[in-house]
Structure formats: structure tokens, C-alpha cells
Steps between C-alpha positions, in 0.01 A plus 500: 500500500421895534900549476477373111289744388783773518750394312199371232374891477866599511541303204214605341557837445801473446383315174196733473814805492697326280316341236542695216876331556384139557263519176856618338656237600230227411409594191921492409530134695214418278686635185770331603331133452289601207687738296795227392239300304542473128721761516888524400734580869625854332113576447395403829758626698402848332192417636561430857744791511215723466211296737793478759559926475105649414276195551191658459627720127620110437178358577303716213758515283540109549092476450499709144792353321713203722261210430652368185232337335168562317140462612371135474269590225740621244733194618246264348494698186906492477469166516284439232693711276736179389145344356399856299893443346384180393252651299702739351585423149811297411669768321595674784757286553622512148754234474519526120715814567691414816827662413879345529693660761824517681567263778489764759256631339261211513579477827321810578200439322427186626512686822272760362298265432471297773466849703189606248427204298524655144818346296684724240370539189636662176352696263439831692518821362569778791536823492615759783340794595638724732393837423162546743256638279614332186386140696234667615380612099592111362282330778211752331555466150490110543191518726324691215632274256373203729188242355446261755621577869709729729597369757716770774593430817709774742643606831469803464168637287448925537226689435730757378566640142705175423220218615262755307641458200509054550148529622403703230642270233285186739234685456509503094633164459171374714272728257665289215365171670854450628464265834725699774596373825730713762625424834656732748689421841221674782810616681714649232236637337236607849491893409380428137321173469184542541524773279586320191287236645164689474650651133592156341173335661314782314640398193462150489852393583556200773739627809557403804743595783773238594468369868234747611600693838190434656554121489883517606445672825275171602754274406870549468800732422387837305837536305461171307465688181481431128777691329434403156519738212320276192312674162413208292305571113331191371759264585774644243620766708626549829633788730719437818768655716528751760288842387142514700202725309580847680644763498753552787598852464144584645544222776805476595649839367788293292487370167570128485767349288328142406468276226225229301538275267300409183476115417353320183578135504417247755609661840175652435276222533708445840434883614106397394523171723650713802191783445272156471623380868483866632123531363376180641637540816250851518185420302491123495497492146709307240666648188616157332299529170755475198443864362679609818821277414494546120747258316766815407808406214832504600678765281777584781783332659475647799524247812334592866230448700300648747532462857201548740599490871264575886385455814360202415811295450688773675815203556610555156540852386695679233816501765561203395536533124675849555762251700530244273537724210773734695702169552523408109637849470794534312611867441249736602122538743353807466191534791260792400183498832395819690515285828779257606454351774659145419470205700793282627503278185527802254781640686674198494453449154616895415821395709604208315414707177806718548703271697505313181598806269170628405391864480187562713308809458209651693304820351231628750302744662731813613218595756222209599141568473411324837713595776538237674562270230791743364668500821529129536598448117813723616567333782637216196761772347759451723527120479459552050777739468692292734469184246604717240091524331471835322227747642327724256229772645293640280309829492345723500183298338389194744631182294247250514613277235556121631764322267788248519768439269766233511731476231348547131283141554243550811290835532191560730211744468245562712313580858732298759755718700774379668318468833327301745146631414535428153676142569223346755199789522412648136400318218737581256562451105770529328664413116792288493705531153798286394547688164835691466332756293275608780778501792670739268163702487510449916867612429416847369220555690756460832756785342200712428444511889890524587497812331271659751661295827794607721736193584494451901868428617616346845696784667172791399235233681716435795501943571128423570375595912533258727112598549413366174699165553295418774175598324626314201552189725164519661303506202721176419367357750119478357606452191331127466221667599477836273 
């Protein structure tokens, strides 16, 4: 019996000296039977790559943003959001003004619709802004014109010259007797909220912070975000698109080439029913009284919808109308997004595209904001100019705009990218048009952009160091993750 108890210390240290190597290797076993679940194989094989290589980075990164679902409280409010649409009034929906459209056409907004719930509806009045302080001085003038609510909600909220100016123009509507309500993502906003928080509080004015850090870190993934961009004034008019309340010269030290768009006509009471969800889900309360949905009179012709997409349903995302719409194409897709990072079904769908004859165009980003993310967008060039897909890089501003064109029938405006995060992790908004008018406005905006890119061709991005490739190829890697 004495002879066993060798070989049992032997063992024992050599567990005791390697252990920091067996912990490694059970926390990535672990991984390897937990991570699959609810996940798709690209994303968790991204996953495992990294357990399997730096466990223990894995393990907190895996803890802050690789559980892909909300806390349990806000899960019971997400579900009783279906009951506060209910209550919403009927003209939401508007059927009086659901618009005829083209058979591919319909096809893609019953998709849209299915994806967000809102149909298309006529009658919209829209108007593009993308000069950054002219949106900027029309969301002001109609918040001092406003009699009844404001209503903003934003990514991205500074405490810079630019939010001074919105907050300002808060602060005088709520004097008036105005009834002002803001919400502001806690992550894309942490450096100023509490800030404008204390200033708007001070005045009167209802805010809150969208999914509060100090409650995420309890529960699940940080980096489910709300990415929404929303100025709504009294239920007549509506702001969307891509342009945050900053200004990004001071931040980022590059001007930002964006857009928003101005709506009158029932997309608005949509935008107001997406704010109403976004609202409930953070104070409990519900905005379903009629003055918030005001019956409005349909003076345009203009057909689309809006389209609000998240984590919450995060099995149908805007890839899929992007797809569907890319396949009606008949002559010409123009992709405007500061990060591509397109999943299998988009690439496939980009293929077929010129396969079949069609001009495909992408205009982004000549130099990435995020590293990381840059790298692995490139990592796509080679495979894109390969197909025959156009590559336009623009500088020396940071192009922020998110837009899609196909043809002179579908155009989208507004927060999603053409990425992973914004497909499955953000929640996202975005304007779908099926007006030929406003593709051509989509149209111009595009050549207004091509004047200031350089047009990447195959042989120049081949020259790059073999370095690079693999870097390139690496970040491609996490890019379900990223």
C-alpha cells in the first residue's frame, strides 16, 4: 500500500506544476460543448478558434459579450411588447394608403414586413439631408416649432458643441410646455450621458439611458446595443438615417460623410411606434394615447415603410431583405456602408448579381475607424474584384453613410451596415423606399461620393505584402464575432 503513494504525489505535482495548462484546457473542452448553442457553425467555430489558442482572454471576452441573449427581466418585457402593439392605434397600419407595387417589388415588402411588421404605405413626403449641420439646424427649427412632444432617441448623444445646440433647443421646447422624452444607448454614449442626463433632468425633460451598463454586466453580452438614430415632432415629423448628435472632428479627428432623412406622411407614425417599443422596454411606460399617432392626410405618393430589426428576433435581420432585393436586380446595386463584412448569403447573392449581367458597386471607407474591423472587411476584396463587383474607397472624410440602391425601384436609408453586428447584435432602423424619384435622389447622392473615391482594381490590391494577407485573413477569421 506505501508503494501507491509515489506515483499519487508524483502525479500531484505534476498537476500542481502544470495547472495553469489543465485550467486551459478545461475551460476550452468546456467551450467546446457550450459555445455551439444557438449559435450559427461560422460563429462558433470563431469562437472555439480562440478558447482552443488563449483560453483564459476567451473566457472574459466570452463572459462580456458571447452569451447571446438578454437578461430574463427585459425578456419578459420583449415579450409583452406584441400586447403594447395591440394598443397602438389602428392607423399605424394605414391600409387606406397601402400603395400598388411591382411584383418584385411586393415581394420585398412583404418581406420587410414580415422582418419588422410595418407594411408599405403611401403618402410620404421625404426629404434628404446630407449636409451635417444643415440636418443638424432642421431637427432644431422643427423642435422649436414643436406643440405637443419630442420624442429623440440616439447612439451616439455628445456633450459637445453639436448635442449643445439639440439640448439647448430641448430645453426651450420643455419651457413651452412641450412634453420631451430622449433616450441614449449607455455604451455609445458612456463619456457624455450622464452629462446631458443631469442637464435635461434639470429642465424637466424625461431621459433615460438604453440598456444601462450597470445592469448588462449582471446579465449578458455588453455589445448588444441600440443603434437607432430617431427625432420624432408631434407625430408629423420624423428624422432617421445614419448621422449621430456629435461632432466627430473633435472625437475622432475626421469629419463624417453621413446622411438623415426628413419624413411627413405615415412612415412617421411607424418611426413613433418603433420609439414607443424602445421607451417601454426602459421605463415601463406606454405611449399608445392617439395624440402620439395623429390621423396625418395623405398628400404624397410616395410608397415605403419602415423597417425595425434586433437582438431580439436576431434570426431575421436586414441580410435578408438586402438579398432578396439584390436578386430582383435588373441593371444596377449600388452598396454605400463604412463596414462590409457580409455573411455567406450576401455574397452569394452579390455573385449571382453580376453573373446575371448586373453592375454591382461598393463605395466605402478608404481607411476603417476600428482596426480590426477594417482589416477583416479587406480580407473580402480579393474574392469582389474577382466576381467582377466594383470597389470604390473613399476619402479622405470617414463615410458613414449606410445606403442601398438597386435599380431606380428599391432604395434603403438608414443605421444597418453590411455586417454581422448590425444583422444579429444592434438594433437597427432603417427606411425602405420604392419610389423612383427617391432612388434617383439615392442616385446622386452615390456620384456625389464617387467624386471623392479612388476605384480599387485587381492587379494594385494583389502588390499588397504578403504580411498584410495574413493579417487580413486573421481578422477574417473573427469576423462573426466583431
Amino acid at each position: 500500500m506505501g508503494d501507491l503513494t509515489v506515483p499519487l504525489d508524483v502525479w500531484l505535482s505534476w498537476v500542481w506544476t502544470n495547472k495553469v495548462s489543465i485550467a486551459g484546457w478545461t475551460i476550452a473542452i468546456i467551450a467546446f460543448v457550450l459555445v455551439p448553442f444557438r449559435r450559427t457553425p461560422a460563429e462558433a467555430r470563431s469562437w472555439l478558434l480562440i478558447f482552443f489558442a488563449l483560453p483564459w482572454f476567451a473566457a472574459v471576452a466570452y463572459w462580456l459579450i458571447g452569451r447571446p441573449y438578454f437578461a430574463k427581466g427585459r425578456l419578459e418585457r420583449i415579450g409583452r411588447l406584441p400586447d403594447l402593439a395591440m394598443r397602438i392605434p389602428a392607423q399605424i397600419g394605414n391600409t387606406e394608403a397601402v400603395p400598388a407595387l411591382s411584383s418584385d417589388n411586393r415581394a420585398v415588402a412583404r418581406l420587410a414586413q414580415g422582418v419588422g411588421l410595418f407594411p408599405t404605405v403611401a403618402g410620404n413626403c421625404v426629404e434628404m439631408l446630407s449636409d451635417y449641420h444643415e440636418a443638424y439646424d432642421r431637427i432644431i427649427a422643427d423642435i422649436d416649432s414643436a406643440k405637443s412632444h419630442v420624442h429623440i432617441e440616439f447612439y451616439i448623444f455628445a456633450n459637445d458643441a453639436v448635442g449643445d445646440r439639440i439640448l439647448a433647443a430641448i430645453e426651450r421646447a420643455n419651457e413651452r410646455g412641450v412634453q420631451c422624452r430622449v433616450l441614449i444607448d449607455a455604451l455609445g454614449s458612456y463619456r457624455w450621458i450622464r452629462a446631458i442626463k443631469r442637464r435635461l433632468k434639470r429642465c424637466g425633460a424625461e431621459v433615460h439611458d438604453i440598456l444601462p451598463l450597470r445592469r448588462r454586466l449582471r446579465s449578458s453580452r455588453l455589445d448588444l446595443r441600440n443603434h437607432r438614430k430617431i427625432v420624432i415632432v408631434d407625430g408629423r415629423i420624423g428624422y432617421t438615417g445614419s448621422q449621430n448628435v456629435w461632432d466627430p472632428t473633435l472625437h475622432s479627428g475626421r469629419a463624417n460623410r453621413d446622411i438623415l432623412l426628413r419624413i411627413c406622411g405615415p412612415a412617421v407614425l411607424q418611426l413613433q411606434a418603433v420609439f414607443a417599443s424602445d421607451w417601454y422596454l426602459e421605463t415601463l411606460e406606454e405611449l399608445v394615447d392617439g395624440d402620439y399617432f395623429p390621423r396625418l392626410t395623405q398628400d404624397f405618393e410616395h410608397p415605403a415603410q419602415i423597417v425595425p430589426t434586433g437582438p431580439e428576433n436576431p434570426e431575421t435581420g436586414m441580410d435578408l431583405i438586402f438579398t432578396q432585393a439584390m436578386y430582383n436586380a435588373a441593371e444596377q446595386i449600388v452598396i454605400t456602408t463604412p463596414y462590409f463584412i457580409p455573411n455567406g448569403a450576401l455574397i452569394s447573392a452579390i455573385k449571382a448579381a453580376v453573373l446575371g449581367g448586373v453592375k454591382v458597386r461598393l463605395i466605402t471607407p478608404a481607411r476603417s475607424d476600428h482596426r480590426l474591423v477594417g482589416l477583416a472587411q479587406k480580407s473580402y476584396y480579393s474574392e469582389l474584384l474577382a466576381a467582377g463587383v466594383e470597389i470604390y474607397l473613399f476619402a479622405p472624410d470617414f463615410l458613414h453613410a449606410k445606403h442601398l440602391r438597386v435599380d431606380q425601384e428599391v432604395a434603403v436609408v438608414g443605421t444597418s451596415n453590411m455586417d454581422v453586428r448590425s444583422f444579429e447584435l444592434n438594433a437597427e432602423i432603417d427606411f425602405i423606399s420604392y419610389d423612383a424619384d427617391f432612388a434617383r435622389d439615392v442616385q446622386q447622392l452615390e456620384e456625389s461620393h464617387l467624386a471623392f473615391c479612388k476605384r480599387l482594381t485587381f492587379g494594385e490590391w494583389n502588390r499588397r505584402s504578403l504580411w498584410t494577407k495574413v493579417l487580413e485573413n486573421s481578422a477574417r477569421l473573427m469576423s462573426d464575432l466583431i
